[in-house]
C-alpha positions, 0 to 999 in steps of 0.5 A: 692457157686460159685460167687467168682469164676465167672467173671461176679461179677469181675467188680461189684464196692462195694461202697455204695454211700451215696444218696442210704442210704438216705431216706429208710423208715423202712418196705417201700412196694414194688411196687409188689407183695412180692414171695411166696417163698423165692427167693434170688438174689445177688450182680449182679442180678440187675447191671443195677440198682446201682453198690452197694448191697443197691441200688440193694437191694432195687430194689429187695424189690420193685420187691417182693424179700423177701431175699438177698444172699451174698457170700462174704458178710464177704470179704466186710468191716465193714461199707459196711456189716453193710450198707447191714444189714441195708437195709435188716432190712429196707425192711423187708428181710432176709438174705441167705448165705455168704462163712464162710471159702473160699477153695484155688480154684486153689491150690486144698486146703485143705485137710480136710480129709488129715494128715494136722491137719493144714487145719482143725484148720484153717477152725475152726479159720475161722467159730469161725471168722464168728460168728460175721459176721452172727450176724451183717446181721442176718444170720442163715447159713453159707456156707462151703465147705469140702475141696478137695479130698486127693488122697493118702488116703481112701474116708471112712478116709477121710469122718471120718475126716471130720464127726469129723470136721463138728461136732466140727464146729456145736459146735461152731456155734449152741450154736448162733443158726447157721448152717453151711451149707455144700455144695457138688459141681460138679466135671464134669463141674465145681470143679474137684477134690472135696470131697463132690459132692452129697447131698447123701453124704452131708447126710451122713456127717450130720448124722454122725457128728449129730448137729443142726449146721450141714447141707447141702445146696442143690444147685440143678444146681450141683445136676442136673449135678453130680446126677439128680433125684432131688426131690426124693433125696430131698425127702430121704435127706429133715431132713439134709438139711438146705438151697437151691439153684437155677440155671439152667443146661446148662449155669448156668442161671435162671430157664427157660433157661435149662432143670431142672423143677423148676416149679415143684420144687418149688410145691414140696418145698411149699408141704414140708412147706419150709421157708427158703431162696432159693439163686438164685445161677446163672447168667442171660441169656440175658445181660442188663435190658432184661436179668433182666426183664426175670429173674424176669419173670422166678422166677414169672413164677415158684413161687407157689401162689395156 
């Protein structure tokens, strides 16, 4: 999770103009083959082809993108998020993730493992508030993020605070057939300071707090950086983890563009039968309809059809 915080969504406008509502037939086919897998572009992925989600949204579908990412999808108004939902229904394709309770990045806030009962009850109130939201686009996962490490306090309390808390938030999202997904991010490039930064330790937070609506999203560009060794890890985490995500290291960009194997990647999780949304979590490397051709490109080059 990161597009709130990257320049390049800023100027994106968020008008949904009339003319690309109009005219979309239920279940239209793409003019290409539809993705073996389930890639999820987003909000910027397609700038060239229409300021609003719904323009973008069908250019995707005609590409063969079976999914749709938003982060924040619950920021947007009302009429918009439905107008997103609607075109998603149309052209058949499932929606990822969006943010259910957004971190204070540049105040380093919250503590969720602190003394501030404060922070916890606010993160509730905000996953209580993202049922609805999930429900409108028919989203089945949620992102969290577990907050910032508090450097007064013991790692082991602090991840016992937050077991105890992600296990009252799997309650109140399970019951709907939600799941939260928890995040952990890099401290080396990107988010210094937080508390979950491997998928190792969003197993264990999973574990312990043992509800379906509890799982963790395993955005492999930050595992790359924080970790490596990605499909064995994979591999020991795959019972905990809920959701994945895409991009390259170094620059963040489409597969290709770094040095992670994601043509490998994508075998091992076709191997694994995974079904679920794979959001494309990056930016691309080439400005302008080049760099659109070639993210397309990069995701046909990696996408397992044997």
């Amino acid at each position: 999770m990161s597009w709130s915080r990257r320049t390049v969504m800023g100027g994106i406008a968020a008008a949904v103009p009339a003319a690309a509502l109009a005219g979309r037939a239920r279940g239209r086919s793409s003019n290409a083959a539809r993705f073996t897998l389930g890639f999820a572009p987003h909000l910027g992925s397609f700038a060239s082809r229409g300021n609003s989600s719904v323009e973008q949204i069908a250019y995707a579908a005609d590409q063969g993108f079976r999914a749709w990412e938003d982060n924040e999808y619950r920021l947007r108004p009302i009429a918009e998020q439905e107008a997103i939902a609607r075109a998603l229904r149309d052209r058949n394709m499932t929606m990822g993730v969006f943010v259910a309770s957004m971190p204070k990045w540049s105040e380093f806030r919250p503590l969720l493992g602190g003394d501030d009962d404060g922070e916890r009850q606010a993160f509730l109130a905000d996953v209580r508030s993202a049922v609805e939201v999930a429900k409108r686009v028919d989203a089945r996962h949620m992102t969290v993020v577990t907050g910032f490490m508090d450097r007064k306090l013991h790692p082991a309390i602090q991840q016992g605070r937050i077991i105890d808390l992600m296990r009252r938030a799997g309650d109140i999202v399970a019951p709907h057939g939600l799941a939260l997904v928890m995040e952990p991010l890099n401290t080396r490039t990107n988010h210094p300071g937080v508390f979950m930064q491997s998928i190792a330790e969003g197993y264990a937070v999973a574990r312990g707090a043992n509800s379906p609506g509890v799982k963790v999203l395993a955005d492999l560009y930050h595992e790359q950086i924080q970790s490596g060794n990605l499909i064995p890890t994979l591999k020991l985490c795959w019972d905990e983890i809920g959701y994945i995500q895409f991009g390259d290291n170094p620059g963040r960009n489409e597969p290709g563009s770094g040095e992670i194997n994601y043509a490998n990647i994508c075998r091992f999780l076709k191997q694994q039968g995974y079904k679920g949304v794979i959001g494309m979590e990056h930016g691309n490397s080439l400005k302008g309809r080049a760099g659109e051709d070639r993210l397309i490109a990069a995701y046909r080059a990696i996408d397992p059809t044997a």
